[in-house]
C-alpha positions as CSV (number, residue, x, y, z in Angstrom):
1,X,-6.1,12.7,32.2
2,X,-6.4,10.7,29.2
3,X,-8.6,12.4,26.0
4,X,-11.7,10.7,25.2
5,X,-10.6,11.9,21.5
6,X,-7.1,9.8,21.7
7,X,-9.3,6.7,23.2
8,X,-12.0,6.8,20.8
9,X,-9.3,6.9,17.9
10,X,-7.2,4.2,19.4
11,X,-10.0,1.9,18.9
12,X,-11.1,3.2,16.0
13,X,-7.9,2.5,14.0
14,X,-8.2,-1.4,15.1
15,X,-12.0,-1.4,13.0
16,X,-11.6,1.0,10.5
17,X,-9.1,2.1,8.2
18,X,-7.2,4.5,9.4
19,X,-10.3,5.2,12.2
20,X,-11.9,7.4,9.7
21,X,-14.7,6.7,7.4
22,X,-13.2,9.7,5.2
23,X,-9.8,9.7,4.7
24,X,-9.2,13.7,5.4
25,X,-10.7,13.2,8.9
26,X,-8.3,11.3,10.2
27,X,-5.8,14.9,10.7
28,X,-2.8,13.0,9.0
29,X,-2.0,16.5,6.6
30,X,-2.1,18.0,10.2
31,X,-1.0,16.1,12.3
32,X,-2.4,14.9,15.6
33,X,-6.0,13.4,17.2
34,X,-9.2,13.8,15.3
35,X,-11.7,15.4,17.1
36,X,-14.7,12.9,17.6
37,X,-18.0,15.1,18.1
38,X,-21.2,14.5,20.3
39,X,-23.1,17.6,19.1
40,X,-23.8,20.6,17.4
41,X,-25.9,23.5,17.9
42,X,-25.7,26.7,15.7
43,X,-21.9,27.5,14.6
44,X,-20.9,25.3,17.5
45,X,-19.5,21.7,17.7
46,X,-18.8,20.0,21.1
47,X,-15.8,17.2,21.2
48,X,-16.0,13.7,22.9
49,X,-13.8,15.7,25.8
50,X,-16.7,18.3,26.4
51,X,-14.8,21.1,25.2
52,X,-16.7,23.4,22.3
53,X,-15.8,24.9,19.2
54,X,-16.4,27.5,16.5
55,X,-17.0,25.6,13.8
56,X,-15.9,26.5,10.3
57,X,-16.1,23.1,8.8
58,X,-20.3,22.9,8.4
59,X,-20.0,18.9,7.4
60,X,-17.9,20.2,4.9
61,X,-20.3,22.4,3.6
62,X,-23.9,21.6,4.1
63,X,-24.9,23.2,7.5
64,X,-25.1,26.7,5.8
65,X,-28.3,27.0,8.6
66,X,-25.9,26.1,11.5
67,X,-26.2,23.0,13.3
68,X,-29.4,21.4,14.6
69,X,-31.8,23.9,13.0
70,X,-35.1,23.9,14.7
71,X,-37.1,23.9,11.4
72,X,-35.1,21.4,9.5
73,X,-34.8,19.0,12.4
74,X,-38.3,19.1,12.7
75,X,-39.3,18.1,9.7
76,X,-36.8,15.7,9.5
77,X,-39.0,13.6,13.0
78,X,-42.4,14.4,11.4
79,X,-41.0,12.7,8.4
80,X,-39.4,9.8,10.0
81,X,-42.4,8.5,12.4
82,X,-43.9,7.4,9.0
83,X,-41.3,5.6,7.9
84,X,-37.3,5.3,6.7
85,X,-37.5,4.1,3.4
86,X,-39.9,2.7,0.8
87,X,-38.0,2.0,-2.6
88,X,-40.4,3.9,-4.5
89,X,-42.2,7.2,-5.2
90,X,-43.2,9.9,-3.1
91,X,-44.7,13.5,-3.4
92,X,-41.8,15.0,-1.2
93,X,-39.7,13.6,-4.4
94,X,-42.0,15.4,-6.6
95,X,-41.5,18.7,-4.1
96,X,-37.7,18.8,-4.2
97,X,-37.5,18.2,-8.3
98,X,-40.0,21.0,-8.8
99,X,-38.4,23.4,-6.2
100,X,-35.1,22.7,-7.5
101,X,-36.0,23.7,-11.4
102,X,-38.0,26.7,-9.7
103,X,-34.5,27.8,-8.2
104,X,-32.3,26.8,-11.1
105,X,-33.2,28.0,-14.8
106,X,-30.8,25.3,-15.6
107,X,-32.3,22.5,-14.4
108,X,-35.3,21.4,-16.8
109,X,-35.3,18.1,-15.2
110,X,-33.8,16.2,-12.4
111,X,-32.8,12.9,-11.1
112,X,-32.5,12.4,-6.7
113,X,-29.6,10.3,-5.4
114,X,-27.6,9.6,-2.7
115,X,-24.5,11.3,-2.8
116,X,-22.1,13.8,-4.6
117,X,-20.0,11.2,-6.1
118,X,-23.2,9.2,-7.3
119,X,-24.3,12.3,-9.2
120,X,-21.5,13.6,-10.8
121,X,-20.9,9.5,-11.9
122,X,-24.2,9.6,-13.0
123,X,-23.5,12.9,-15.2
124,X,-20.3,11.4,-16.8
125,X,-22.2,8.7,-17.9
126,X,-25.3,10.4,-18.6
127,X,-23.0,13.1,-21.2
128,X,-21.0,9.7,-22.8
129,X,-24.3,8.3,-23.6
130,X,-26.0,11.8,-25.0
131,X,-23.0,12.5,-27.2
132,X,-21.6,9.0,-28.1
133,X,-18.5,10.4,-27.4
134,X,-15.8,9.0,-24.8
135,X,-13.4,11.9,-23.7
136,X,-13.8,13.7,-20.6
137,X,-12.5,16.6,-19.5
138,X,-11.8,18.2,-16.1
139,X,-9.0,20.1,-14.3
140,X,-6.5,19.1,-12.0
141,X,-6.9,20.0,-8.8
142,X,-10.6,19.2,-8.7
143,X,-12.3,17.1,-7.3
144,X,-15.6,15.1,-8.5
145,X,-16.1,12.2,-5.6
146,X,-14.1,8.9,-6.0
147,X,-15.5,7.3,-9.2
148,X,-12.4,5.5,-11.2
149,X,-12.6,8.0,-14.1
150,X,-12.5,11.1,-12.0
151,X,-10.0,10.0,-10.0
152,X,-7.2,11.3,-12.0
153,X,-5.6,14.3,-10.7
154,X,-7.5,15.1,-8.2
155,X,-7.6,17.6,-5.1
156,X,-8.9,17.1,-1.6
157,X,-8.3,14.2,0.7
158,X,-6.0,13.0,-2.7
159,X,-4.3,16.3,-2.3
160,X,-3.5,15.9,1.1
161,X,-2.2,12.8,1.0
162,X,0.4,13.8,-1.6
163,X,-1.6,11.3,-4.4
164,X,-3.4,12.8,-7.0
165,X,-4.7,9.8,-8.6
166,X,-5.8,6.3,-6.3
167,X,-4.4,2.9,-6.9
168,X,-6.6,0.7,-7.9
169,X,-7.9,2.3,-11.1
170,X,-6.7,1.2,-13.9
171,X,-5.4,2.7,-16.7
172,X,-8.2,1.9,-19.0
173,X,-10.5,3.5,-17.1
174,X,-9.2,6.7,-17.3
175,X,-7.4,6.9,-20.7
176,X,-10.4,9.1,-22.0
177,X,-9.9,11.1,-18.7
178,X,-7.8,14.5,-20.2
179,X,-6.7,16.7,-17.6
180,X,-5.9,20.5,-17.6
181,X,-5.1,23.5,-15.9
182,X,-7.6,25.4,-14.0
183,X,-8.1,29.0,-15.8
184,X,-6.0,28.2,-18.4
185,X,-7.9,29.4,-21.1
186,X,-5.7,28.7,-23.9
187,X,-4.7,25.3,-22.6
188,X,-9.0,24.4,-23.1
189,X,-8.6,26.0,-26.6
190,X,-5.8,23.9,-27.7
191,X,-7.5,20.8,-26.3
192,X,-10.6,21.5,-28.3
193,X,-9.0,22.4,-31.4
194,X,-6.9,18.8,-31.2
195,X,-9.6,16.8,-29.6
196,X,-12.8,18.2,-29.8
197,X,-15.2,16.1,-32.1
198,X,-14.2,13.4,-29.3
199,X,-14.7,15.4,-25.9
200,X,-17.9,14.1,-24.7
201,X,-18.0,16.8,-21.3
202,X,-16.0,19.0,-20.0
203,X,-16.6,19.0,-16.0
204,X,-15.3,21.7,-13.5
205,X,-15.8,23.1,-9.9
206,X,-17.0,26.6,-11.0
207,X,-15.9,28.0,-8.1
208,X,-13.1,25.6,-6.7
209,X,-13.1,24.3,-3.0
210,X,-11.4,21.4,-3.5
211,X,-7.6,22.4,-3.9
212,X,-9.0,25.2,-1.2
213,X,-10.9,27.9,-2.4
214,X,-10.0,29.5,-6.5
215,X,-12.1,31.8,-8.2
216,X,-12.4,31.0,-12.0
217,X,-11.7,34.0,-14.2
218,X,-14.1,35.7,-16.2
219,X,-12.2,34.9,-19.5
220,X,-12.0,30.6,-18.4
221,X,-15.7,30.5,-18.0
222,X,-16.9,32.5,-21.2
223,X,-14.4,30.2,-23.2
224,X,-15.6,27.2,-21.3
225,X,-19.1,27.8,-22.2
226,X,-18.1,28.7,-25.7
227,X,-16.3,26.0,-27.1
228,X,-18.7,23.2,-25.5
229,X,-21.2,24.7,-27.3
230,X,-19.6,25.2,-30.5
231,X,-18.0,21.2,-30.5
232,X,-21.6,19.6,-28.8
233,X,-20.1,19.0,-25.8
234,X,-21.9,18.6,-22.6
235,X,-20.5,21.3,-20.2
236,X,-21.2,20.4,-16.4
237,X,-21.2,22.3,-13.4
238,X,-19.9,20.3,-10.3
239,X,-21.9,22.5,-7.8
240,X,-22.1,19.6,-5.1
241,X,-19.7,21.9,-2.6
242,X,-21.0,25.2,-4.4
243,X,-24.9,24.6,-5.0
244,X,-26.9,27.0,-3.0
245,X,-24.0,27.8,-0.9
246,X,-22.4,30.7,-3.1
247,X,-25.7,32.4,-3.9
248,X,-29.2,31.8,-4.7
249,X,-28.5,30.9,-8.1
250,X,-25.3,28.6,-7.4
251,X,-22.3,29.8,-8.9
252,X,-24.2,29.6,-12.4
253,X,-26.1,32.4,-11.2
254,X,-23.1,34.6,-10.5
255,X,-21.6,34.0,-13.5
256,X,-24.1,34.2,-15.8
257,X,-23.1,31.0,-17.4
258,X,-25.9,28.3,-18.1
259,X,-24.5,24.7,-18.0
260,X,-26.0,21.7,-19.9
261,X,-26.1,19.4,-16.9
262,X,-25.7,20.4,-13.0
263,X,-24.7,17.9,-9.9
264,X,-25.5,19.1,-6.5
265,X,-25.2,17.7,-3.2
266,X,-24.6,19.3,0.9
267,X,-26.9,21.9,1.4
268,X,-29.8,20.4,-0.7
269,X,-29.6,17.6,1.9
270,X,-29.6,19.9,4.7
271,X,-27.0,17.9,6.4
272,X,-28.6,14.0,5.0
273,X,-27.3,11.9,2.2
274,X,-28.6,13.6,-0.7
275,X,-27.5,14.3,-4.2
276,X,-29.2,15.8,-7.6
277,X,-28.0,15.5,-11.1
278,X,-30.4,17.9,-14.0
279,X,-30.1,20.2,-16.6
280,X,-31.4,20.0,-20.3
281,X,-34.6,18.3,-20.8
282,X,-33.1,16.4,-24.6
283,X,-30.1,15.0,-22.4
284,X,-31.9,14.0,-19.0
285,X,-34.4,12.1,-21.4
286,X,-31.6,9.5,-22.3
287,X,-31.7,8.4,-19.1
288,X,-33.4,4.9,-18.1
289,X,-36.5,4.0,-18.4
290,X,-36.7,6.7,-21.0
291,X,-33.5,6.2,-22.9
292,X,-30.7,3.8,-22.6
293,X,-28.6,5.6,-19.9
294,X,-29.1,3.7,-17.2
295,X,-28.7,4.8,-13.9
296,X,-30.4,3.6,-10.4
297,X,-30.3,3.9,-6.5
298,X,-32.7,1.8,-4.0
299,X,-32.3,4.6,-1.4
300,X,-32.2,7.5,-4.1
301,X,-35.1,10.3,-2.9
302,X,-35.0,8.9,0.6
303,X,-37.8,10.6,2.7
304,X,-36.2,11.4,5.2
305,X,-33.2,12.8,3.2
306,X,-35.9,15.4,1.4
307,X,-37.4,16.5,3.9
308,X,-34.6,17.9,5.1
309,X,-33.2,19.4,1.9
310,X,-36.4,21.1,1.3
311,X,-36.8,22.4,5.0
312,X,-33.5,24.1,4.4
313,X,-33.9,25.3,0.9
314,X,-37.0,27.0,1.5
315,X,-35.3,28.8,4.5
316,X,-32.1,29.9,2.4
317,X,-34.7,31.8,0.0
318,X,-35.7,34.5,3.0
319,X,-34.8,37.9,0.9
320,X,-31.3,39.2,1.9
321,X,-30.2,35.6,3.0
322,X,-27.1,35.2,0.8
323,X,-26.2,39.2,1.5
324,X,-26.2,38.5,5.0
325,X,-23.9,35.4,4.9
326,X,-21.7,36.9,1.9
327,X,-21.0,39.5,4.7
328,X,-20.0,37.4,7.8
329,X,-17.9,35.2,5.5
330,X,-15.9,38.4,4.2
331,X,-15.9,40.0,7.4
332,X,-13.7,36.9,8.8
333,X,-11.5,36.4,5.9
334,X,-10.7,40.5,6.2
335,X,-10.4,40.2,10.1
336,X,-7.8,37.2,9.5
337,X,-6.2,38.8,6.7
338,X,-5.7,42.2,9.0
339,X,-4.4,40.3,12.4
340,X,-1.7,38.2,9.8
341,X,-0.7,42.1,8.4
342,X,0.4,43.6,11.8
343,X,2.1,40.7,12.5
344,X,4.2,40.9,9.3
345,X,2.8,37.3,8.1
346,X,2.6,36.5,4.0
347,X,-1.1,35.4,4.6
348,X,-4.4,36.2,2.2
349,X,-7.5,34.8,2.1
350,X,-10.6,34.5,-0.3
351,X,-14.3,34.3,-0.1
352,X,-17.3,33.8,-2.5
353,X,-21.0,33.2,-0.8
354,X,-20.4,31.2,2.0
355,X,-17.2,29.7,1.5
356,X,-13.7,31.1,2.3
357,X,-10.3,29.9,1.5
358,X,-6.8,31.1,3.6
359,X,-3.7,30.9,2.2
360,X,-0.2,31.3,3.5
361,X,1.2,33.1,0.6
362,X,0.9,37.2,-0.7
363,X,-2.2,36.6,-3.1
364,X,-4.9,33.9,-3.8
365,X,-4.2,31.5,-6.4
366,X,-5.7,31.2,-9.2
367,X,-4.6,27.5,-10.5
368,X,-3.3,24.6,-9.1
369,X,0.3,25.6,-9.1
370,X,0.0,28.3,-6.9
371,X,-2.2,27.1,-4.5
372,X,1.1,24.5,-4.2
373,X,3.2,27.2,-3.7
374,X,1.1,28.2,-0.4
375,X,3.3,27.5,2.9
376,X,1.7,24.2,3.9
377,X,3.7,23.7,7.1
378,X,2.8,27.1,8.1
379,X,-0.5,26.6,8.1
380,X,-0.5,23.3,10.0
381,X,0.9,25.1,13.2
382,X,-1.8,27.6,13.0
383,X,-4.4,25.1,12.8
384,X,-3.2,24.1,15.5
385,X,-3.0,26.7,17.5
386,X,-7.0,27.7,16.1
387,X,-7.4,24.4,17.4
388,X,-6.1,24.8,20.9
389,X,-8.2,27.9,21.2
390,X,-11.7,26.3,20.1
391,X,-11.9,27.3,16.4
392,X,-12.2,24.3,14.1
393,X,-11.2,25.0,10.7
394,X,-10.9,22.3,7.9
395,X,-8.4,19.9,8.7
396,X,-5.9,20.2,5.8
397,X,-4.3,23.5,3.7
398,X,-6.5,22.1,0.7
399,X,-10.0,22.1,1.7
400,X,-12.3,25.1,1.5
401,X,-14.0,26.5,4.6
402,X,-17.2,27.3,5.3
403,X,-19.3,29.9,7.3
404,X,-23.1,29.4,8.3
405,X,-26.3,31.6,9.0
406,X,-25.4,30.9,13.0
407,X,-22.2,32.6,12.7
408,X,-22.4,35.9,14.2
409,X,-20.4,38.6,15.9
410,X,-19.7,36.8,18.7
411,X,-18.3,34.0,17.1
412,X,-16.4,36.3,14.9
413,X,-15.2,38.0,18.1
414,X,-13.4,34.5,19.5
415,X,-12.1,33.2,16.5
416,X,-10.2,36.9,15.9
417,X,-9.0,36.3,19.5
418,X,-7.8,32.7,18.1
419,X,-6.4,34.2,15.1
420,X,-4.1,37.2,17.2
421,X,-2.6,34.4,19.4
422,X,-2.4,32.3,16.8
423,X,-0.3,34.3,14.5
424,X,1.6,35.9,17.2
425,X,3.2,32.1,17.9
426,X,3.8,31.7,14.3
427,X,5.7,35.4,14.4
428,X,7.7,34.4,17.4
């Protein structure tokens, strides 16, 4: 019988590029048929065949309530019978930019888009003007949406496609684009001390999901914080993947580290186009109509897109939330991690908050390099074969995954199931 899956992406590829609307959907680091899916409830996902899985994937990030959550969807319909879209303010607006500086110390004041990529392109700019300054920093391997400048170097769907940086840019866009190692301290001393009355930002995944999951060391983020302070540069936190999703505090919080400017994005949308760029009050005041930053989006504090966002962060602040998920999320990556062992499989994994990173290789990395080194064809079988058995994990040995609210034991149960037969066909 023919799979609704292979037909839908059959006639997908004739109307879309490559039948994807994001290039990493369309399984080609993997191999095979996308899955096209009809619904989600909780930490499930049903395919356009019928057949169910554990998902691990969360939109790539923003389901951290599971699918379809009762509160959020509701007020997602009370909001929408009074309309879509209106171009101009509304209280709920006012709601989310209070909430959000309640929840971040950071955050002094914040602008509302649309996207990831919108606000950390709005941040770049925002820094360039503030400073005057043209360089920006960031560090290969992560990944900042597809504006030109950013797109140098970077991980993800670029990653997986064996092209760091996109055609199309061209060099002058990202001349003043310096790229360096993740947790290479010394490497971001030497840049400052060459370059630093011209480095406008310095902009980094703080925890890194991008290049799959890589903790930064203590030492990389003291030094980061350090020399952007002592050179007047703007330091920004790209907590878009990592923004409520880590901890209460975002992965500023765990740190102790207090950025000049913050993006966010997925879970402050609660699963709806949403994005958030803040931080200090001197440098969001350059910003149009106050300054001469300019910066704008027609659909930018949608409604609908709120009411969503602040459904779901008012649910993640229930006391012992983040303990709760920080739990389930270890308790798979030590489950995995023990059925790989007794099958004498180099396999590790790593987990901070809600997100988890597995890696076929003795340790987790800790920079770009390594995470290279990780046996990429070995884990494309055992997708796979997670796959086969109803566990969807991120479609590609670069991407971060993610664990909800809705995950529980028995879900932890099936995919350890998964995982045993998995591993025993990679053994064999």
């Amino acid at each position: 019988m023919n799979s609704r899956n292979e037909e839908l992406f059959a006639r997908s590829q004739k109307v879309i590029p490559g039948g994807v609307n994001s290039p990493v959907r369309a399984f080609r680091s993997v191999g095979g048929t996308p899955r096209f899916f009809t619904r989600g409830q909780g930490a499930w996902l049903w395919d356009a065949d019928g057949k169910a899985y554990v998902d691990y994937v969360g939109s790539w990030g923003p389901m951290i309530l599971g699918h379809a959550h009762p509160e959020v969807i509701r007020a997602v319909q009370e909001t929408a019978v009074h309309g879509l879209s209106f171009g101009a303010p509304t209280e709920r607006e006012l709601e989310m930019a209070e909430l959000l500086t309640r929840m971040l110390p950071s955050l002094e004041m914040v602008r509302l888009v649309s996207s990831g990529t919108e606000a950390t392109m709005s941040a770049i700019r925002l820094a360039r003007g503030f400073t005057g300054r043209n360089v920006i920093v960031k560090f290969e391997g992560c990944y900042h949406g597809h504006a030109d400048a950013l797109l140098v170097k970077a991980g993800s769907g670029a990653l997986t496609f064996g092209q760091p940086s996109s055609s199309g840019v061209p060099a002058d866009t990202t001349r003043h684009t310096l790229v360096l190692d993740y947790n290479d301290t010394a490497g971001l001393e030497q840049a400052f001390a060459v370059q630093g009355d011209d480095i406008a930002a310095v902009i980094l995944e703080p925890v890194v999901g991008n290049m799959n999951l890589v903790r930064p060391t203590p030492e990389f983020i003291r030094a980061l914080r350090d020399l952007t302070s002592r050179h007047g540069a703007v330091l920004i936190f790209d907590e878009v993947m990592t923004g409520f999703r880590v901890g209460p505090a975002c992965a500023q919080g765990l740190f102790g580290v207090k950025p000049d400017l913050t993006t966010l994005g997925k879970v402050v949308g609660g699963g709806m186009p949403l994005g958030v760029f803040g931080g200090r009050r001197d440098i969001m005041e350059k910003l149009a109509p106050l300054g001469g930053v300019y910066q704008a989006g027609t659909l930018s504090g949608n409604p609908v897109a709120v009411a969503a966002g602040l459904a779901t962060l008012r649910l993640i602040q229930v006391p012992g939330f983040f303990d709760r998920l920080s739990a389930t999320t270890q308790r798979l990556v030590s489950g995995l991690e023990a059925s790989a062992r007794t099958r004498g499989i180099e396999f590790c994994g790593e987990s901070v908050g809600g997100m988890f990173g597995i890696f076929f290789r003795s340790a987790p990395p800790t920079s770009f390099a390594e995470v290279m080194t990780s046996d990429k064809e070995r884990f494309n079988r055992f997708f796979h074969a997670m796959l086969d058995r109803g566990v969807y994990l991120a479609p590609s040995a670069f991407e971060a995954g993610f664990v909800s609210a809705a995950h529980g034991d028995d879900e932890l149960r099936l995919t350890f199931e998964a995982a045993d037969a998995a591993f025993d066909s990679l053994a064999g």
